[in-house]
C-alpha positions, -999 to 999 in steps of 0.1 A, spaced: 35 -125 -358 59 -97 -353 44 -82 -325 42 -114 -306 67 -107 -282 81 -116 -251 74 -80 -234 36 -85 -251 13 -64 -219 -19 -76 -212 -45 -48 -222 -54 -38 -188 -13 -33 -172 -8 1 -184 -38 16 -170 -34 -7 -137 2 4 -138 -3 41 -135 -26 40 -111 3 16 -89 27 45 -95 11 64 -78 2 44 -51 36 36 -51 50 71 -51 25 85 -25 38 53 0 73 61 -7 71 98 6 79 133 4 110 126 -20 91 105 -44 65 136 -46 91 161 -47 115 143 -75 79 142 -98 70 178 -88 57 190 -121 30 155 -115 22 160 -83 19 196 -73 16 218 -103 26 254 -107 0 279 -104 -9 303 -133 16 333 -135 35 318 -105 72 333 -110 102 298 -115 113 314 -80 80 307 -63 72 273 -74 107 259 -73 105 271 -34 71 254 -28 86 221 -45 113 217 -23 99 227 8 65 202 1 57 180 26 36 149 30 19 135 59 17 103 50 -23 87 57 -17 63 33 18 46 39 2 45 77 -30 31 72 -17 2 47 6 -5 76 -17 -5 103 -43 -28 81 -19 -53 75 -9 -53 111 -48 -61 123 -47 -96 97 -9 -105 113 -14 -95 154 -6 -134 157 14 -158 138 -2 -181 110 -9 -214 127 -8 -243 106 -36 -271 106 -25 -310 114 -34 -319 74 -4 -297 67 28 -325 53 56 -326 80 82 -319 56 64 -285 54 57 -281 87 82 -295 106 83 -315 135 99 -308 174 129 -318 162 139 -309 131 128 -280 105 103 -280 80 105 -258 43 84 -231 65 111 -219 85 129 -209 48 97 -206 22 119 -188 0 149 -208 1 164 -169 8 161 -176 50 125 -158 51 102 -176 76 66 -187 65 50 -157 83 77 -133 70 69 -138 36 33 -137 40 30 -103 59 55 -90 27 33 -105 3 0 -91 20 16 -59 23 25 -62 -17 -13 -68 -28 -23 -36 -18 -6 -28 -49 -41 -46 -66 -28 -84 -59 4 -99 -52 11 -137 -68 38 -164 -53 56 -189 -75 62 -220 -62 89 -229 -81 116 -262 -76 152 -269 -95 152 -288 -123 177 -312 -109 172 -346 -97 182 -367 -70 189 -404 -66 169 -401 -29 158 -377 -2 189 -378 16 206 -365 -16 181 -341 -23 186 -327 8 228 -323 4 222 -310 -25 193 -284 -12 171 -293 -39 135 -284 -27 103 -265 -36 106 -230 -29 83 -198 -29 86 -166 -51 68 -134 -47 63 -107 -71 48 -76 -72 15 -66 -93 38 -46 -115 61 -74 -124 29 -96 -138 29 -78 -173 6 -109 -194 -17 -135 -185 -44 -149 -196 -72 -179 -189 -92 -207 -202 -118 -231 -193 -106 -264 -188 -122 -288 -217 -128 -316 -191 -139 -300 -158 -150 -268 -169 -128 -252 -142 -115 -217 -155 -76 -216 -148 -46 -193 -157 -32 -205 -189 -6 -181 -194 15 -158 -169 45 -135 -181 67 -125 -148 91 -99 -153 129 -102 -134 156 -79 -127 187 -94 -113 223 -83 -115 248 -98 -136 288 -95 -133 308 -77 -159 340 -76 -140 355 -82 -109 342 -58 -88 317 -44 -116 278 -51 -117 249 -43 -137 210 -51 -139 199 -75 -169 161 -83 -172 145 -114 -180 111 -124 -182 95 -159 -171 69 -176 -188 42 -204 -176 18 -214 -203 -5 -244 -204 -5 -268 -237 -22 -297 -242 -28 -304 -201 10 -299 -195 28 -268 -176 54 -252 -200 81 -230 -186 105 -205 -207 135 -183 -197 140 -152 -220 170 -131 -214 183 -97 -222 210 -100 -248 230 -68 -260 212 -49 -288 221 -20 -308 188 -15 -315 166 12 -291 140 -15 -279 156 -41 -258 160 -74 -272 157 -108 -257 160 -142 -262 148 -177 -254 174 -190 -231 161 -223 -213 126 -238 -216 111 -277 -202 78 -291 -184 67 -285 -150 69 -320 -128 41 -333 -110 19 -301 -114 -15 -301 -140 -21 -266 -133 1 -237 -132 20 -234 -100 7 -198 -95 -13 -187 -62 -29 -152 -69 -40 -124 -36 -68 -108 -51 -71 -108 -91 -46 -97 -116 -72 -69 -130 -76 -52 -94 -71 -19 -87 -49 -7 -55 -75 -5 -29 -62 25 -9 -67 47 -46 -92 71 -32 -73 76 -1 -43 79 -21 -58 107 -45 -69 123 -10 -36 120 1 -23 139 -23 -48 169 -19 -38 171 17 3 174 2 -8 199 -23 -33 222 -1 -6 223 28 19 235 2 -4 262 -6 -10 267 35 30 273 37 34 294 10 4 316 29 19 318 57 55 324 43 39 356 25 23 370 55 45 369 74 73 386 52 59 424 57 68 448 27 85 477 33 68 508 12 75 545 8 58 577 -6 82 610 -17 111 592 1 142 615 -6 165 597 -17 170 558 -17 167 540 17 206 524 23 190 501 48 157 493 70 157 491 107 143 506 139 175 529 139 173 541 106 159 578 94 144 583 65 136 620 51 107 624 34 94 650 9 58 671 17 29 641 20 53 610 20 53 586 43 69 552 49 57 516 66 54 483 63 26 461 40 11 431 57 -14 407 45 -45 400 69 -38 368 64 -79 358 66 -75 327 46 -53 314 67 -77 298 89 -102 288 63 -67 271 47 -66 252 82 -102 241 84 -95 227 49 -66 207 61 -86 194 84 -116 186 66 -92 166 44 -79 146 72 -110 139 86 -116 121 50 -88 105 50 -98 86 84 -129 76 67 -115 62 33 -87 47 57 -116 29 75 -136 21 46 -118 -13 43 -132 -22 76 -171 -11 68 -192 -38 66 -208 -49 33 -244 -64 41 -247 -95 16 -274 -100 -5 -290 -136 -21 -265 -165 -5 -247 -183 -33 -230 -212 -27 -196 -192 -21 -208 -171 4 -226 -204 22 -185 -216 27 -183 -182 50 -224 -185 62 -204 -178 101 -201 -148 92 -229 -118 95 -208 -90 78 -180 -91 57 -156 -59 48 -130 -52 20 -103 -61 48 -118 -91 55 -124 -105 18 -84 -96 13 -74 -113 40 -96 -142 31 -80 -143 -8 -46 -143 12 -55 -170 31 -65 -190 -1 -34 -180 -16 -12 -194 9 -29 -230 9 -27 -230 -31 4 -225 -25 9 -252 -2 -6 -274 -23 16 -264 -52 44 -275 -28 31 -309 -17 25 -315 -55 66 -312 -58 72 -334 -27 45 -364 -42 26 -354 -9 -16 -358 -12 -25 -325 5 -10 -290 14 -33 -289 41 -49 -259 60 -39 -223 80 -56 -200 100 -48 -163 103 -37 -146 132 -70 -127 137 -106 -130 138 -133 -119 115 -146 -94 140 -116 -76 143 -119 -66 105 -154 -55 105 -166 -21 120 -205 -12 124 -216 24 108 -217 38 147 -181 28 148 -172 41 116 -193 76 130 -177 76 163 -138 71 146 -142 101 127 -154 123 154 -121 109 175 -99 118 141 -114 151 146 -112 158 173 -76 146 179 -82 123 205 -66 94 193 -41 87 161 -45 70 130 -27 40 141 -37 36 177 -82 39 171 -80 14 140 -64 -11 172 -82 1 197 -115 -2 180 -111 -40 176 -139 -59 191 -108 -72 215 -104 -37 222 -60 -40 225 -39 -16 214 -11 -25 188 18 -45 205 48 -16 200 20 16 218 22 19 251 -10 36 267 9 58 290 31 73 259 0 76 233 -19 97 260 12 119 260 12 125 224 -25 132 226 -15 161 250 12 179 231 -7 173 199 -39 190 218 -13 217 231 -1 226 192 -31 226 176 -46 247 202 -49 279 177 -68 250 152 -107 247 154 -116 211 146 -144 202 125 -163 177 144 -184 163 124 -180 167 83 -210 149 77 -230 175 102 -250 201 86 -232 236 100 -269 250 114 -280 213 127 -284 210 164 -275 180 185 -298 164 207 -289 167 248 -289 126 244 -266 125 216 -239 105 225 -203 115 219 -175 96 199 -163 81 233 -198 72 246 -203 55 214 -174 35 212 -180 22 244 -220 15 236 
């Protein structure tokens, strides 16, 4: 078929694509926003090319989602990965000598390294690692290790998985990836000091209950659409199933999209907030029957006027300001919630025999079920690698966390947004503090977060905070109802 390509997409990448940009894009920052103005903060009708080319450059995001993606993946990764005794000493090392953890990536990246980067990628919608190996072979192990040939990992992003596609397996029934397109980037000399990026794409597809690879290449084109070509292929060794390990599914959405779109709101309706206040103010001078034309304006200058003129200055009242501010702030008090949503807990229904592997566990939260694909990923991975070395088993990890610490209780969830509100605590610092350990992150000192809280309290003294969005405006609060600091501590 003609259109049988190389570059084929799967149906669902460009739709899961564009909603990745602008994940991507919001996590990046204010330049990101402000190089795709005309996307992300629209002109307003009739607003004059002077006007809206100000407000683009001067746009500024406070970045929610960049810090709550951060300080999620810092609750699964407040210890090191320990690694279970089933796990090969090759991989794991011993006390005196190294093991392929302390360089998973054959690039000097240790086995937790990788993994925090690889969490960190799958809030993109998943993440996937490669275990890949040279195709070389060695006489022994002492010549496979001069020569440094080894199973190593590979991670790549969502948006670098363009195809895939499964079947079920005719003999157990087991559904597995039969096909997975990864697309490369690497640089390529074209002189001696001279460098340029060449794409390539890498394929693994299952035929006949062996693991295919390919290699196709850029290769110069006159044509518009780049061109590529099949440069290596061969069989996987010692691997029946595709040596692929997937956090979270290919089809998956970026999590953090509903903060992200919130996000966004908060960037364009502080644009608007700044543009307000620029306007009021700038007072407008005016005059009626001036005689003559004012040379210049001042508190020393004297104008003449002709019979009933006058002269002053035009202000604006400037009484949307503050209903500008208290939208601001209703908008961040969203953002705390859809930032905690991950950590809400999900009351299961009927047990099925997946959820009778976790049957420990009373709640279970988006955070939780991430860090539990992770988890899964990692020790397919493993595998994977034993498979190269002719070990039996990958063996076992835990994470650096409990299952507590990524669950939060609807009083919590209440009792967090009143303390977003009401300023008493950051983003960063409540998510920690609210931990059923109750620490703070390792880098905030208590000391030091209490003095930010002050001067925050001091600036925003002018700025009413709206204490409870979820409040009806005329309800009334019992005399027992407990406040967001009596409830945490409930």
């Amino acid at each position: 078929m003609a259109d049988d390509k190389v570059t084929t997409e799967h149906p669902s990448y460009p739709e899961l694509q564009a909603l990745r940009d602008i994940f991507t894009d919001v996590c990046t920052g204010t330049k990101a926003l402000r190089d795709k103005s005309k996307a992300y903060l629209p002109a307003f009708p009739k607003e004059t090319s002077d006007s809206y080319a100000f407000r683009c450059e001067t746009a500024t995001l406070v970045n929610y989602t960049l810090k709550t993606r951060d300080t999620l993946c810092g609750l699964v990764f407040q210890k090191d990965i320990t690694f279970g005794e089933d796990v090969p000493t090759v991989i794991q090392g011993t006390e005196t000598t190294d093991g392929l953890i302390e360089n998973i990536d054959n690039k000097g990246n240790h086995f937790n390294v990788f993994a925090r980067d690889l969490f960190e990628s799958s809030f993109d919608g998943s993440a996937v690692i490669l275990v890949d190996a040279p195709t070389a072979q060695a006489a022994d192990l002492g010549e496979q290790r001069q020569l440094g040939i080894r199973p190593y990992w590979v991670a790549y992003k969502a948006s670098d998985v363009i195809n895939w596609d499964y079947q079920v397996n005719p003999v157990s029934k087991k559904t597995e990836l039969s096909l997975i397109v990864l697309r490369e980037s690497k640089t390529v000399r074209v002189g001696q000091f001279s460098r340029q990026p060449q794409l390539q794409y890498r394929v693994f597809f299952l035929n006949k209950g062996r693991v295919n690879w390919q290699l196709w290449v850029e290769v110069e084109s006159k044509k518009e659409e780049k061109e590529f070509t099949l440069e290596q292929s061969g069989f996987v060794a010692n691997q029946t199933q595709i040596p692929v390990a997937i956090v979270g599914d290919l089809c998956d959405k970026p999590p953090l999209m509903d903060l992200t779109y919130k996000n966004l709101e908060h960037y364009q309706t502080y644009s608007d907030y700044k543009s307000i206040i620029h306007k009021t103010c700038v007072p407008l001078f005016y005059s009626v029957n001036l005689e003559g034309d004012p040379v210049a304006i001042g508190g020393d200058v004297w104008f003449k006027c002709n019979e009933g003129g006058s002269i002053g200055f035009a202000e604006v009242s400037g009484s949307s300001i503050d209903k500008t501010e208290k939208c601001l702030e209703n908008i961040k008090q969203e953002m705390a919630m859809l930032g905690l949503a991950m950590l809400a807990e999900k009351v299961q229904g009927d047990t099925t025999a997946t959820e009778k592997m976790l049957d420990s566990i009373q709640e279970t939260s988006s955070l939780q079920v991430r860090a539990t694909q992770l988890k899964d990923a990692l020790e397919l991975a493993l595998q994977f690698t034993a498979n190269y070395l002719n070990e039996k088993q990958g063996g076992s990890i835990e994470l650096g966390c409990s299952w507590a610490q990524m669950a939060l209780s609807a009083q919590e969830l209440t009792a967090l947004s009143g303390l977003v509100t009401e300023g008493l605590m950051s983003l960063e610092s409540f998510l920690w503090q609210l931990q059923k350990t109750g620490k703070l992150p390792p880098d905030v000192d208590v000391e030091e977060e209490m003095k930010r809280i002050d001067e925050e309290m001091k600036a925003n003294a002018g700025v009413k905070p709206v204490l409870n969005a979820q409040q009806n405006p005329n309800e009334k609060t019992g005399e027992n109802t407990p406040t967001p600091t009596e409830a945490i501590a409930a």
